[in-house]
C-alpha positions as CSV (number, residue, x, y, z in Angstrom):
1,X,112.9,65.7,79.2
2,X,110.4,66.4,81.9
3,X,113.2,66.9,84.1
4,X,114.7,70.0,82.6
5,X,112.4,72.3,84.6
6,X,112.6,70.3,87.9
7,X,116.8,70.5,87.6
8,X,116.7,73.9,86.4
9,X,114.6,75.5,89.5
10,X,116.7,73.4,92.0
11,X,119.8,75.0,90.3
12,X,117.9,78.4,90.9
13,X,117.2,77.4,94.5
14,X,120.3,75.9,95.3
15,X,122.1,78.9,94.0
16,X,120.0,81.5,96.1
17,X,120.2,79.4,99.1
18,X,124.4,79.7,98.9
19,X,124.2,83.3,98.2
20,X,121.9,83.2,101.3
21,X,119.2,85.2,99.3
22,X,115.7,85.6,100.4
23,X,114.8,82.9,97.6
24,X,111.0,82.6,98.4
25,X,110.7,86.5,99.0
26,X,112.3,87.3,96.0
27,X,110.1,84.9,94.2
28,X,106.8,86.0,95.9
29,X,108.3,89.9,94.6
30,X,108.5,88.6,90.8
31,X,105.0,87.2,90.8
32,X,103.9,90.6,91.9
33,X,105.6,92.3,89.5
34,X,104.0,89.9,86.6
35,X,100.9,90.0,87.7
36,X,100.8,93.8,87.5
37,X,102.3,93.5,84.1
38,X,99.6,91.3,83.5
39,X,97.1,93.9,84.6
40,X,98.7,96.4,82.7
41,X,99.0,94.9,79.1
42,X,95.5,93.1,79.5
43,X,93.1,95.6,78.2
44,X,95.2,96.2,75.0
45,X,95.8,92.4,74.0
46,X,92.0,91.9,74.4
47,X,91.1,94.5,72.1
48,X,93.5,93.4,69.9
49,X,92.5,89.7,69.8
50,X,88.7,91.2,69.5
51,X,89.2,93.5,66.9
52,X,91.0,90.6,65.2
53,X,88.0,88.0,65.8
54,X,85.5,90.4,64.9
55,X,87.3,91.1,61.2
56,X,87.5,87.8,60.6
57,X,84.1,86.9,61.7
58,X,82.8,89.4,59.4
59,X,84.6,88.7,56.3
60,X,86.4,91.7,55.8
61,X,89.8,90.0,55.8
62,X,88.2,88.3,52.5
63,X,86.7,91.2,51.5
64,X,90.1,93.0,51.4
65,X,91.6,89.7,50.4
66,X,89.2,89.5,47.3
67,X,90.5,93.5,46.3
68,X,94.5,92.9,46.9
69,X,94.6,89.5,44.9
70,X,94.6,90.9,41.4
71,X,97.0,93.3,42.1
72,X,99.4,90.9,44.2
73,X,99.2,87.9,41.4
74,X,100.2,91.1,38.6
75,X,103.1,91.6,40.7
76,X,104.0,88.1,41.0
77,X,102.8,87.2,44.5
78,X,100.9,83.8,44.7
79,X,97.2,84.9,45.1
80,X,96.7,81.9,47.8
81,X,99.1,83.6,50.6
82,X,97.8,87.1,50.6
83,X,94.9,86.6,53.4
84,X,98.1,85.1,55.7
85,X,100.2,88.4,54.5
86,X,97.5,90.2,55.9
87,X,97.0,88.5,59.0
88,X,100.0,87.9,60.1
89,X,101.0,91.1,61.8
90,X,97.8,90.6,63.8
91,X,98.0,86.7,64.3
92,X,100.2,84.7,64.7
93,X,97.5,81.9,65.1
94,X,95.9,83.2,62.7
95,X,98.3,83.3,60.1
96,X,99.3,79.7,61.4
97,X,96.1,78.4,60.4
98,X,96.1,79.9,57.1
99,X,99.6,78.3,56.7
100,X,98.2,75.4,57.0
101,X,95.2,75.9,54.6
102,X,98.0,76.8,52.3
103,X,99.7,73.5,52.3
104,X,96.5,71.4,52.1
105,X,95.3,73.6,48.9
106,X,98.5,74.0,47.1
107,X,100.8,71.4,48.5
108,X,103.6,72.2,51.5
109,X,106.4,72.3,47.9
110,X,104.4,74.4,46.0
111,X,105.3,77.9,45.2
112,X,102.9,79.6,47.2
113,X,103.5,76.9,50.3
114,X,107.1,77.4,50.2
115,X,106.8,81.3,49.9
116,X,104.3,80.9,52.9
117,X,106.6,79.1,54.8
118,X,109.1,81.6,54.3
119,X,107.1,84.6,55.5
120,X,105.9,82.9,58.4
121,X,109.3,82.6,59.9
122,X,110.3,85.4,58.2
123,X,107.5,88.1,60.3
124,X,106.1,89.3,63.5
125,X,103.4,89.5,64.8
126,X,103.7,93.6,64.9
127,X,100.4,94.9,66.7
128,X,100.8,91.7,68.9
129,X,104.4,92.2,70.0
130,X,103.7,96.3,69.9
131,X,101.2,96.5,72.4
132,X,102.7,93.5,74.8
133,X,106.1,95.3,74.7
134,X,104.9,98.9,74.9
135,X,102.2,98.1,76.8
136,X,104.2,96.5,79.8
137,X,106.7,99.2,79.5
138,X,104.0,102.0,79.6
139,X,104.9,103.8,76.7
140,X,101.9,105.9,74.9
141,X,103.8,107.0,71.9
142,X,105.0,104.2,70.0
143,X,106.1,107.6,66.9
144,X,107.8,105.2,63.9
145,X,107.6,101.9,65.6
146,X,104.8,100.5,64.0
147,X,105.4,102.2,60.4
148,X,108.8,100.5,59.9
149,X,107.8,97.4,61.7
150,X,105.2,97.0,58.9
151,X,107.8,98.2,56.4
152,X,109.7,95.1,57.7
153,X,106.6,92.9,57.3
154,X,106.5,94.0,53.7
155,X,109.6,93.6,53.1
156,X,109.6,90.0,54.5
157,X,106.8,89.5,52.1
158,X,109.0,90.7,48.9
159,X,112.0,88.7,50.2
160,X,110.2,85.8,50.9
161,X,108.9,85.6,47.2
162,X,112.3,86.2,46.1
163,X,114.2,83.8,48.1
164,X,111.7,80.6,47.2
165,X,112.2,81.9,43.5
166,X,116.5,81.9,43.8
167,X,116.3,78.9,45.9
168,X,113.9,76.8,43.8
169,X,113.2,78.7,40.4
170,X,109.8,79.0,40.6
């Protein structure tokens, strides 16, 4: 197995070296071009991790948590995956770790472990992915990107209760 990326780079080089391409050049250009990528999308990931961190730290995710439970259990969403709902289109670490605190509360066959489960393969992260993908491509003005990719994220949510509820009839 730890010869998969050894065999696949020879290919690479092998390849390059028939087409007589400047293999090491062209490599030397990529790096370039990621590390200015890197540069680019830097200063938005970091404020996104640190705004992140900081509500955490704070506890306002459980504040909100604490306000959006009665009203998720009335509509029939398990009370116990709401903070990973919330987090989960700024974390996917995050979210992972509240997966997890899931299971070991509630059980991984539980309702609310299964509709977990669900939504976590099921969503994005959406402010993560938004600012790595519009961030390396320079765009500004991200207009209805991030309203409907939170639409999706809700609607993963509803479908994810759904499904765990057709599937298993809880």
């Amino acid at each position: 197995m730890k010869l998969v990326p050894v065999i696949l780079a020879a290919v690479v080089v092998v390849f390059g070296l028939i087409k007589r391409a400047p293999v090491f050049e062209l490599f030397a250009e990529g790096v370039r071009e990621g590390a200015k990528t890197v540069v680019q999308i830097a200063p938005t990931v970091m404020g996104l991790v640190f705004a992140v961190s900081l509500l955490r730290s704070s506890g306002a995710v459980d504040k909100i948590c604490e306000l959006i439970s009665p009203a998720a259990k009335a509509l029939g969403f398990p009370a116990e995956i709401v903070p990973m709902a919330l987090l989960r289109p700024f974390s996917g670490s995050g979210a992972t770790a509240l997966l997890v605190q899931v299971f070991e509360e509630n059980g991984a066959d539980s309702f609310a472990g299964r509709v977990a489960s669900v939504l976590a393969g099921s969503s994005e992260t959406t402010f993560y992915a938004t600012a790595m993908y519009f961030g390396s491509a320079g765009v500004k003005r991200i207009r209805h990107t991030l309203a409907a990719a939170l639409a999706a994220d809700f609607t993963a949510l509803v479908m994810s209760i759904v499904t765990v509820r057709l599937f298993f009839g809880a």
